[in-house]
N, C-alpha and C positions, 0 to 999 in steps of 0.2 A: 425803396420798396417796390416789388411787381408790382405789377397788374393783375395778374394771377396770384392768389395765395390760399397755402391750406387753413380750413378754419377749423377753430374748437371751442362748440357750443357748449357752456356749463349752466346750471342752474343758477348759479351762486355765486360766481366771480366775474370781476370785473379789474381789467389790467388799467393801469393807468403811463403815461411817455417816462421813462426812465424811472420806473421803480420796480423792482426785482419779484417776482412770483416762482415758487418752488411748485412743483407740478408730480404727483406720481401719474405715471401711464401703466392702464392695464388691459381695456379693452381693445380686441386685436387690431382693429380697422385706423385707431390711434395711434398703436404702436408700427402702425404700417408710416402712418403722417408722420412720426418721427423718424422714423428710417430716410424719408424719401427728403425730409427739411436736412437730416443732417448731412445728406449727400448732396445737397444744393446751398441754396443758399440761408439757410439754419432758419426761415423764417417763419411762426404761426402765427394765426390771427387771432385773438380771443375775443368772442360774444358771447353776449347773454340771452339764454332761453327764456321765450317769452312767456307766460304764466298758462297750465294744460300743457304743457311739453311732456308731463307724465304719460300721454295716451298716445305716443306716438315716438316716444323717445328711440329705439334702435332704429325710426326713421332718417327723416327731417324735420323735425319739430319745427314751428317758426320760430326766426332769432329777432332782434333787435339791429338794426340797418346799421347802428354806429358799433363800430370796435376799436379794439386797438390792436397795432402790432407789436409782435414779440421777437427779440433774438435769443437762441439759443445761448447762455453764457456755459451751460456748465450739463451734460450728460453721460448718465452712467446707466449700459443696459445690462439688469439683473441676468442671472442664468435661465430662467425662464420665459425669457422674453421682453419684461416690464421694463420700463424705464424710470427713472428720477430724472426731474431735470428743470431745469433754472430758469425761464424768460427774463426778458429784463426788456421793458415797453418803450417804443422805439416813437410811433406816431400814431395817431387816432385816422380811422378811416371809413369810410361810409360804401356799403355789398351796394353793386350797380347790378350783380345781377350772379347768379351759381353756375359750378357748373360741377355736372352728376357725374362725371368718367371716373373716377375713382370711388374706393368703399368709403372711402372719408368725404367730408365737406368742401368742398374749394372756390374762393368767389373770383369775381373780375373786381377790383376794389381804386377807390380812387382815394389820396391824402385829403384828410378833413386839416387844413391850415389855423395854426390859433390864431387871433384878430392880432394885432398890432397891437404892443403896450406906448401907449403914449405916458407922458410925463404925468398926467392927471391921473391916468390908471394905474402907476407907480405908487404915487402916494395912496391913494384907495388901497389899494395892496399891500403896501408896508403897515398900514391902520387897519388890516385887515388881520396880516399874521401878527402884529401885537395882542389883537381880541384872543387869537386861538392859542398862540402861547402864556398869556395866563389862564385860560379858562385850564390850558390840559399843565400849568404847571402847579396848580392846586391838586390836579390830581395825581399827580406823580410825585409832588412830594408828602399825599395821604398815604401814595404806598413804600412811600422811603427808597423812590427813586432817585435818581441825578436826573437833573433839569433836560430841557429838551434841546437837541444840538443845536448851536447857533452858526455853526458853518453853512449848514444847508441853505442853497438858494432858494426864492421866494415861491418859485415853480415846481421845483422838488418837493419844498417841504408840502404846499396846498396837495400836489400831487399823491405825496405818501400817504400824508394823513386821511385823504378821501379814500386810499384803497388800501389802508390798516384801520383806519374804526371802525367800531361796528354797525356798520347803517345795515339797514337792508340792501337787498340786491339794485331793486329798482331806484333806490336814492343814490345807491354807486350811480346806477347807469346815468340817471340826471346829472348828476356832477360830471360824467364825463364828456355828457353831451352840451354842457354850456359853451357858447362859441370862444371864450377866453379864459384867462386867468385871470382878471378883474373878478366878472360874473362869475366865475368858478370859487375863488377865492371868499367872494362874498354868502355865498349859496354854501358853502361849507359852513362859515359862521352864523348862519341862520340853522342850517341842521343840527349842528351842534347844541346851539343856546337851548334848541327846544328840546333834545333829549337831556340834556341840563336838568332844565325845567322840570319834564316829566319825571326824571327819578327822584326831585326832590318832591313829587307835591303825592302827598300819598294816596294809596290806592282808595278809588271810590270816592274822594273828594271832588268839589265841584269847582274848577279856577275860575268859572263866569258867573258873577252877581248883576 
């Protein structure tokens, strides 16, 4: 990854290392960022807008220091200009600092490295995605789904699942800011349990006695 990369601030998304985000581009300054990533080296950055981003948004809103990088895997620009197109999250990185020369975003950015999985945090791990694959394979077989893949790696799946469920924004962004996949791993099955929780306990009841 550069040093330099263009960035792109969403309200609402958060990419996560090796899992795939479909993107349309339609604002020009955007579709300029894609022009300039696919004649280089295909690279965005994606962050999240920090909450008031509404009053200031065709600016520079504040973002959130941690992101992650994206490869271009797949683009296709419409007749009018627009693009579709594919990222697919390469490494998490933390803005050291902007820089304004272009109508788009672009930071100096340095690799945020995950911690080292020792053999202790393996198994936490493995005890981890057993939690989340039954919790979501009760639910996927309420909607008369197939079970959830068992090829995917330990880091993929933690991976995906944090940036296909539906948390909020800012619970993305925690998960992606945990320094490993232990902590990551774990802090998903803790979000999880509790929106569990909350959908089964009904509305207006009180769970503390």
């Amino acid at each position: 990854m550069s040093d330099l990369i263009p960035i792109f601030p969403l309200p609402n998304v958060v990419l996560f290392p090796n899992v795939f985000l479909p993107l349309h581009i339609f604002e020009p300054r955007y579709r300029e960022m894609v022009a300039d990533a696919l004649a280089t080296d295909r690279m965005i950055g994606m962050v999240l807008l920090r909450p008031g981003w509404e009053r200031d948004y065709e600016g520079r809103p504040p973002i959130y220091p941690v992101g992650c990088s994206g490869v271009i895997t797949h683009a296709e620009r419409l007749a009018d200009g627009r693009y579709n197109i594919v990222l697919r999250g390469v490494e998490r990185f933390r803005i050291l600092q902007e820089d304004s020369s272009r109508s788009y975003r672009r930071a100096i950015v340095e690799a945020v490295a995950e911690s080292d999985v020792t053999p202790a945090d393996r198994f936490e791990i493995r005890r981890c995605r057993a939690k989340l694959e039954m919790m979501l394979n009760r639910v996927v077989e309420k909607a008369g789904d197939s079970r959830m893949p068992a090829a995917m790696s330990d880091e993929d799946l933690v991976n995906a699942l944090a940036q296909h469920l539906d948390f909020e924004p800012l619970e993305k962004q925690a998960l992606l800011e945990r320094p490993g996949l232990r902590s990551r791993a774990a802090s998903l099955v803790e979000l999880l349990e509790m929106k569990m929780m909350a959908a089964r306990t009904p509305a207006g009841s009180n769970v503390c006695h």
